[in-house]
Structures are given as C-alpha cells and as structure tokens.
N, C-alpha and C positions, 0 to 999 in steps of 0.2 A: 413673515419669512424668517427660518431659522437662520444661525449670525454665521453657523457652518456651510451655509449652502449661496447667502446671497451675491458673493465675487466670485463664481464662477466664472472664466473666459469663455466667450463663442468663437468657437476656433471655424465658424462657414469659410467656407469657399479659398479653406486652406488645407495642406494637404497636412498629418499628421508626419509628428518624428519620433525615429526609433527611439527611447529613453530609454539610459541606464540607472538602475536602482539606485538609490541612496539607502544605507544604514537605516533601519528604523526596529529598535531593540526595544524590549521590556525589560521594568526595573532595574534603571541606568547602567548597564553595563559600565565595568572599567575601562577608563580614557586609556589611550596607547600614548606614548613617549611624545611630548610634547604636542599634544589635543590641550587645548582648554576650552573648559566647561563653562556654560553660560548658562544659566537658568531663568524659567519662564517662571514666574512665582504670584503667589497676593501677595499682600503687602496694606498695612493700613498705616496712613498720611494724617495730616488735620489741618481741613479748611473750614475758615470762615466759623472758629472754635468746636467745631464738628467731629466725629471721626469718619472718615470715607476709607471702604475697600476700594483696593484699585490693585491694576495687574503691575509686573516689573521684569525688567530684564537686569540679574544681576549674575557675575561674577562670583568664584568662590572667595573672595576676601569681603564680600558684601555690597561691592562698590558698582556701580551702575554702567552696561553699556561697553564696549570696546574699547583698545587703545593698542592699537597694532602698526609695525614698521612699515615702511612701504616699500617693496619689493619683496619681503614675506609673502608664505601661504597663509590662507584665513584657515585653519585649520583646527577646527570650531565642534565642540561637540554639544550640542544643544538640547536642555533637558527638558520637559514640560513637566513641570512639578506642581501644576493645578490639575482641578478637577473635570478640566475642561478641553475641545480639543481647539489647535489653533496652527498657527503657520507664521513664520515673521518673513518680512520682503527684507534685503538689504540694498538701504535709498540710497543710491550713488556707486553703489559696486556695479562691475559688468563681470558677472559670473558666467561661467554656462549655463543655458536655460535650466536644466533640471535642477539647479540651486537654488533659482527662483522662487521665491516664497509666496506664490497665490495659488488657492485650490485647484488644486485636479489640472493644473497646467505647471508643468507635468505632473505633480506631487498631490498625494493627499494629504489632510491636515495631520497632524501631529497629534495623537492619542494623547491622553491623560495615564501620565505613567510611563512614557514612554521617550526616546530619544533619539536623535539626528544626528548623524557626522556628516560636516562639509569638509572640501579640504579644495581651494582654488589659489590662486593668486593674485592678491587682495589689490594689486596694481598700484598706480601713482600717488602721493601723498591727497588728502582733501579732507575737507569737512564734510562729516554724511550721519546717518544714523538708520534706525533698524527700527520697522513698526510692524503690527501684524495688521495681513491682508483683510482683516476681519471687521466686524464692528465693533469688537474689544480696542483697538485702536483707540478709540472716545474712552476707555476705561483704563487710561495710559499705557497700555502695553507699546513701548516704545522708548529708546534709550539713543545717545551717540553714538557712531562708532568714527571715529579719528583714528584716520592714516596720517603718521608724521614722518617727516622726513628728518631721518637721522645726520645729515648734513646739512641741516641749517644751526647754525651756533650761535644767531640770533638771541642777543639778551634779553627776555623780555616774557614775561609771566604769560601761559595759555590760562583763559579763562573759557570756558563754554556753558551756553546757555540755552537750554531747552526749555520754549515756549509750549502751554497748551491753553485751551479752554474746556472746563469742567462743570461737569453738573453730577448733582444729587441723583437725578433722574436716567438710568437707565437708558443707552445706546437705544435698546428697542423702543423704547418711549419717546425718546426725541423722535424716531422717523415716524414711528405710527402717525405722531403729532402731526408733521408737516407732512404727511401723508393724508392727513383726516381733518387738517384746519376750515377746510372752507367745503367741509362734507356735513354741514350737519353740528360741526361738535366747537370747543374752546379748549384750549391749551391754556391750564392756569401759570399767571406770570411767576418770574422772579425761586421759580424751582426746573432754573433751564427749560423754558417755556418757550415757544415763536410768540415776537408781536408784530403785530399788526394795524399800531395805532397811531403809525407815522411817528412815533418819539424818539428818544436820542438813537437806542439802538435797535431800527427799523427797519424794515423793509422800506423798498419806496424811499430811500432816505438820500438818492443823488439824482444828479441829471448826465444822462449820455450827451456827447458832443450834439445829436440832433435835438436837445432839449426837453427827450422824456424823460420820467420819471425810470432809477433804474431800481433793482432791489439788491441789497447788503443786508448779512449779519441777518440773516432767517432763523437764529438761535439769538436766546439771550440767556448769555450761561451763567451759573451759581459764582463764577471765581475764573481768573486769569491767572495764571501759575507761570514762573520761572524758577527751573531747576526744582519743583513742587511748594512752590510756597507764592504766598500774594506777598501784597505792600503792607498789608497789617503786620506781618513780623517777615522781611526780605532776607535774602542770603548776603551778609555782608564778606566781601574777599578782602583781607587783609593784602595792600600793598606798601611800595616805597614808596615816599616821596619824589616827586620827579620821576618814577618807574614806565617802561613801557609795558604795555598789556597786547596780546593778540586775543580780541572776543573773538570765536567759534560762535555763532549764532545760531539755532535752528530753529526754523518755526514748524513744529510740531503740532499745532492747534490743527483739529481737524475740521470746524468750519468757521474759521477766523484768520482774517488777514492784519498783518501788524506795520507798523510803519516805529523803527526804532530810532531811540533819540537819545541822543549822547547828551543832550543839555549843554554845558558851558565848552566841554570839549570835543574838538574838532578830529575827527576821525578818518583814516585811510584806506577807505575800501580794496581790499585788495584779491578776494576772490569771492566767486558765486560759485554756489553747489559746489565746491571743491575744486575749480578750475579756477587757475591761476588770469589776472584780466591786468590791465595796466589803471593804476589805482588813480580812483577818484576820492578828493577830497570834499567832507559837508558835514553837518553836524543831524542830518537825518536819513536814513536810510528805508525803504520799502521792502517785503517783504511777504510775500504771498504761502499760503500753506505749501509747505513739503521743501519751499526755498532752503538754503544755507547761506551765510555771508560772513565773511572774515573780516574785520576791522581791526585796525592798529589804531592804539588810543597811546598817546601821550601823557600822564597826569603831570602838572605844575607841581614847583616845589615847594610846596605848601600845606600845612597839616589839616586839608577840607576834604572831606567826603564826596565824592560825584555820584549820583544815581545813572543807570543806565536804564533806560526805561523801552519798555514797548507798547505802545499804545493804539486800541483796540481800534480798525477802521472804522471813519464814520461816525466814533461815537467817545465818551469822556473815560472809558474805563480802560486803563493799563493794569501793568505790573513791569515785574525788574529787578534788578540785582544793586548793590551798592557797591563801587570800589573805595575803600576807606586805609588812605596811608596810618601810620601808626600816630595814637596818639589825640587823631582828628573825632570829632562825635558824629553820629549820627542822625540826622534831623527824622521824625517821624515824617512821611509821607504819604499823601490819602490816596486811595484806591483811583478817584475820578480827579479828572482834570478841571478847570476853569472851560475851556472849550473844545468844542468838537475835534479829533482827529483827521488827518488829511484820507480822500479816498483814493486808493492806490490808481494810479496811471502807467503810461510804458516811457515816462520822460526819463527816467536815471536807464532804464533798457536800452533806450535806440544812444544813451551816450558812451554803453560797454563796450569795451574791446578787448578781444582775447590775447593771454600773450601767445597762447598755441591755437591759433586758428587750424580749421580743417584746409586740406590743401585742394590748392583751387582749381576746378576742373565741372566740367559742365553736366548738369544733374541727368543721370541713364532713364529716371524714372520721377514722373512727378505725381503729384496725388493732390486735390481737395477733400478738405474735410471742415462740414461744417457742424458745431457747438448748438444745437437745439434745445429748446427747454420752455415750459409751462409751470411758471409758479403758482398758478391758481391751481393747477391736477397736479404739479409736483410732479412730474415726468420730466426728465431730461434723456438725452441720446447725442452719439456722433455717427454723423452719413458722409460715407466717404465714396467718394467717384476718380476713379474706376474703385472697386475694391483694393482693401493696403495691403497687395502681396509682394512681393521682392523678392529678386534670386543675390546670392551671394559674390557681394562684390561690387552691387550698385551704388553709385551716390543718389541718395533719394533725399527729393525735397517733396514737404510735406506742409498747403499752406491753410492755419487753421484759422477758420472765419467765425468769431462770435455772433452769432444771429438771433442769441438769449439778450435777456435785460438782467443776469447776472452773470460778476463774472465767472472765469473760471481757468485754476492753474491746471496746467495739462502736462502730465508726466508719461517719459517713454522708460518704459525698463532695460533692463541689460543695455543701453546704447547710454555716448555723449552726444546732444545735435546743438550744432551755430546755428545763433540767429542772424537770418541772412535777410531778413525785408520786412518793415513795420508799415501795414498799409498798403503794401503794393513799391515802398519805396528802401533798394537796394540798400546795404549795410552791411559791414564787416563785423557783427556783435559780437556779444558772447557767446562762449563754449559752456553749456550746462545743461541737465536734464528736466528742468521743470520752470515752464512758463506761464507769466499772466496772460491770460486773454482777458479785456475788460471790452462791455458793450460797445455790440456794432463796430470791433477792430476787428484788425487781419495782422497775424504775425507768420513767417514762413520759417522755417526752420529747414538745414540740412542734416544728414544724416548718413555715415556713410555704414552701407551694412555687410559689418563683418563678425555676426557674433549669433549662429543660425538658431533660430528656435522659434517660438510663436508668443512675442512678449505682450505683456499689456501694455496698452495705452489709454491714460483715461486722465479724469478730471481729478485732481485730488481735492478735493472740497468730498470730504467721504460721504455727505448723504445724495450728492450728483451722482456717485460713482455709484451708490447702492441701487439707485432707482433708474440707471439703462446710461448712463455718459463713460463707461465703458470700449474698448473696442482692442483688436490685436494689431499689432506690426509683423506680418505673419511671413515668414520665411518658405518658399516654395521648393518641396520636398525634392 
C-alpha cells in the first residue's frame, strides 16, 4: 500500500462538512508579515556509526520544531521542500478541522514543491509536537511544538526531549514484515526485524492480569534516539549546580513504549500531554507513544552528571540525554541495561488528577468501542456501538475496552478528554489527548464536543493505525 494513500479516514455513517480551502501554492510563495516558515526537509543524522536519511521539520534558523506564545495565532506557513508528498497532524493543538493534518480529511497531502498557510489560535500553553500522518512518521518526520506561557517567571532551564525508534529498514518494510511474518516468510533480525523468539525484545514477552501471555515490542529497531542521537555519544545539557530543570518529554517513537527514569533524582510530574495535573512525585515515569510529560527535576549541588534515561518496554535497551553541571565528567553509558524494563500499566493513570477538570455534568451521549486485533494476521480495528456520531454541544463519553493481547495508546484529534473510569471504576483523572489501553482493560474517557469536524481517532502504535485501528469522532452535519 502506497505511504500517501494508507491513513485515509472512513468518514461512514457520517455526514460530510462544508471545508474551506487552505493555501496550497507552488514554489514557496512569499510569507506575509509575521507567517513563519517551517519546512519539511531530508536531512542526514548518524546512527550506530552509520549515515541514515531521515525527514525534519525545521525553521528558517535551522532549528527544529516550534516555540510559540500561548494565546498567539499558529500562523505557520508550511513548506514541503522534499520530493515527496506528505501532511503533518499538530499533536495536542485543537484546530479547526480543516487544519487538521490527515489525508483527504479534509485536506490533501502536501505536493512536493509546494506550501500550506495555517493561521489559528494556538491556545493554552502545553507540551505537544507535530508528526506526519503518514508512514514517514517512522522516518522522523516529526519535531516539538511548545506552547509557553509568557507568565511564568519560573527559574529554571527548559529542556525537551524527543524520543523515537529507528531503523535502517524502510517504514514499507517493517509493515510488509509484520504483515508477511507468519505467511510463509522471515523478517531478518537486528536490521529492524520483528521477533518472534520469545527474547528480551519479544513478542509474547508479558502476562495480562488473567495470566496470558501478552505481545510487546513487535519491532526490534536499529537504535533508540533522544533528541537524534543514542547512549553511544548522548546530548549532553550544560547546567548549574543545584539548578532546576523543566524536561518537556515526548515520546515520539512510533512503535515503542518508554518508561523514563531519572535515576538518583526525584522528579515532579507535573503535566501530561500539555495539561496541567496536580503533581506527582517518583523517580520513574511511564510513557506510551504519542504521550508528553513535563517533569521538574531538582539537580544537587554537586559537580556529577545525572543521566535521564528512557528505557525501552519490556526489554534492556534505552537511550537519553545527560544533564551535566559545569565542570562534572561524563561517565560513558551502555546502550542495554542489567535488566528488563517495567511493562507499562494504568497504576500512575488512575493516580492523575487534573488541575482543570472538565466540568461536571451528566454524559448526553455515550458510546463503546472495542480495540480488536490478530497478531498472527496482523489485522487490528475499532467497533464502536452505536456508531461515534455527536451533535454539537454534547458531553460524550467514550468507554474503550482492550479485547487485543497488545496494547494500545488511543488518540482523539482536535479534542481534550478526562479520564473518568479505569475498569468500570469512577475517577476524576487526567485531562489529555492520548491514552494507554493495555490488555483486557477498560479505560472511559469524557469529552466534551465543541470543535465540529470529522476527527480521527485511532491507535497511535502507527503500524495498528496502518492495518484498520483507525476510526472517526464524527460530528453530525
């Protein structure tokens, strides 16, 4: 399947909306008074002593990714200066739908050659970032974009840190693979290969609460990157002494879930997906694809290095960044751990709480929808009863039930939704766009909808999302 045609939306049993045009000009027109330009570009990195092409989103000073006030317009002129066509989503904005970055809902891809004006209001401060709807996605086309709030005078260094996993092998080759593993063929290892061998980073490699076996980590990629680079040579931040630091965290990894760990220091969780929660203090945090998490680190007054690490679910391989006061060395740090990493659960989930909950009032519309999947055919889907239509203005809850053996984070576009019930049992969560479902749970979400269009909803683990765990939040005309 071509990488332009397979995130289509199925917009059934929904009615279509009038869309108004967006810009789409040949050979970059000139930006108008205060447009900045963002460009889709290649770009060549080096892993694992290698040279790899890979895609980028950069700004005209070279620099990666967004950094915009909050209560500004995103007022964004967007170039695609490959050869190729493509589309970027922005993860955590609530645009108007026809801003929306996924094919043909409403928008066609982005020509080669060719360029995009947005111009919305980029809303509340948060941590977010911006990937393409596509299978380029795996070939890092994806970057930050940080909404800050110009009123916090807050001392203390922003770091942020985008996570991915990468391979040698070609987006279309990893899915053929785990499209074709158990047809007939073999996926050679250790060049972003699926295993199948029961080993550290397996399938089949945990047990659900009923005591089956569940499956993780159905890739096993070339290199785990923070910021583009492994533990072979890390990003080292120069800090103070005793300084504080706000991580920005995103996990960007498109089929990898991370569990990050501050090591000797103790960390303040203090928002997911860019909503502000009442902070939790621990020295490790969880983190499912498409997640964001904000942590307040402390360093002692001391001239030592602290690694901030992210390590790979399920299995011994991380990556990470180093914060290093002046002065302090840096120890060399290996790629793999001593042991296994934790597999992600909803235990730090059901202990979130928002500081801006949705306000409380009894759901107009309720909806199931259950998370389907065949790891042996590689087929996943969501089946929702009644269908997920909503008119404007309802509070919709939406309760999604894992009934796959992996798991899977599930993001809604253009909306915020609280998590309101783990299990079937009542909770004032958190307010954010993208949650874990792990085997055989039920997590319920609220949603209140005021933002009309026909969004997607799907799985972010992008080769679920490629092969049918897909679906829309559809707004009734």
């Amino acid at each position: 399947m071509k990488r332009r045609d397979f995130l289509k939306v199925a917009l059934a049993g929904a009615a279509g909306l009038a869309v108004p045009a967006l810009p789409l000009r040949p050979a970059f027109a000139g930006q108008s008074g205060g447009q900045a330009p963002l460009g889709i570009v290649r770009r060549t990195i080096e892993v694992n002593g290698k040279a790899a092409s890979v895609f980028g989103l950069r700004r005209a000073d070279g620099a990666p990714g967004l950094r915009l006030r909050a209560g500004d317009a995103f007022n964004v002129l967007l170039r695609n200066e490959t050869a190729e066509p493509t589309i970027i989503h922005w993860h955590g904005l609530t645009p108007p739908w026809p801003n929306d970055g996924v094919a043909d809902a409403p928008l066609s891809l982005i020509a080669a050659g060719t360029d995009r004006a947005y111009d919305f209001p980029v809303g509340k401060p948060g941590t977010h970032w911006m990937h393409a709807h596509t299978l380029q996605e795996q070939a890092l086309l994806a970057a930050p974009l940080i909404v800050y709030n110009p009123d916090d005078k807050r001392d203390e260094q922003e770091i942020v840190i985008l996570l991915h996993d990468f391979s040698f092998s070609s987006p279309e080759e990893l899915l053929a693979g785990l499209k074709g593993k158990n047809a007939g063929g073999t996926m050679p290892m250790g060049q972003g290969g699926m295993d199948m061998s029961g080993g550290a980073g397996n399938t089949m490699a945990g047990m659900d609460d009923g005591g089956m076996a569940t499956d993780i980590n159905d890739i096993d990629y070339d290199a785990y990157l923070a910021n583009d680079r492994t533990l072979d040579d890390p990003e080292v931040v120069s800090m103070e002494a005793g300084g504080r630091a706000r991580l920005r965290i995103i996990n960007g990894a498109t089929a990898t879930a991370f569990t990050i760990d501050l090591g000797e220091l103790e960390g303040e969780l203090i928002a997911v997906d860019g909503q502000d929660i009442e902070p939790v203090k621990d020295r490790r945090f969880p983190m499912t694809m498409g997640q964001r998490i904000d942590v307040r680190v402390q360093l002692p007054r001391e001239s030592r290095s602290f690694p901030i690490l992210a390590l790979r679910e399920g299995s011994r391989e991380r990556t990470g960044i180093v914060l290093r006061p002046a002065g302090a060395t840096v120890t060399k740090l290996a790629t793999t751990a001593d042991v296994d990493a934790p597999v992600l659960d909803l235990m730090l989930e059901a202990q979130l709480r928002a500081i801006e909950p949705l306000a409380s009032r009894p759901a107009d519309k309720t909806f199931d929808m259950a998370l389907t999947g065949d790891m042996v055919a590689y087929r996943w889907g969501l089946q929702t009863n009644p269908p997920l239509v909503v008119d404007p203005g309802d509070r919709v809850e939406v309760m999604l039930r894992n009934t796959s053996m992996m798991a899977h984070p599930m993001h809604l576009h253009g909306h915020h939704f609280q998590v309101v019930a783990i299990d079937g049992r009542r909770l004032p969560g958190a307010v954010r766009d993208t949650v874990l479902l792990p085997p055989n749970r039920s997590v319920t979400i609220a949603v209140d909808a005021v933002n009309p269009g026909q969004w997607a909803f799907h799985c972010h683990h992008l080769y679920h999302m490629a092969t049918g765990m897909m679906s829309t939040f559809a707004y009734r005309a």
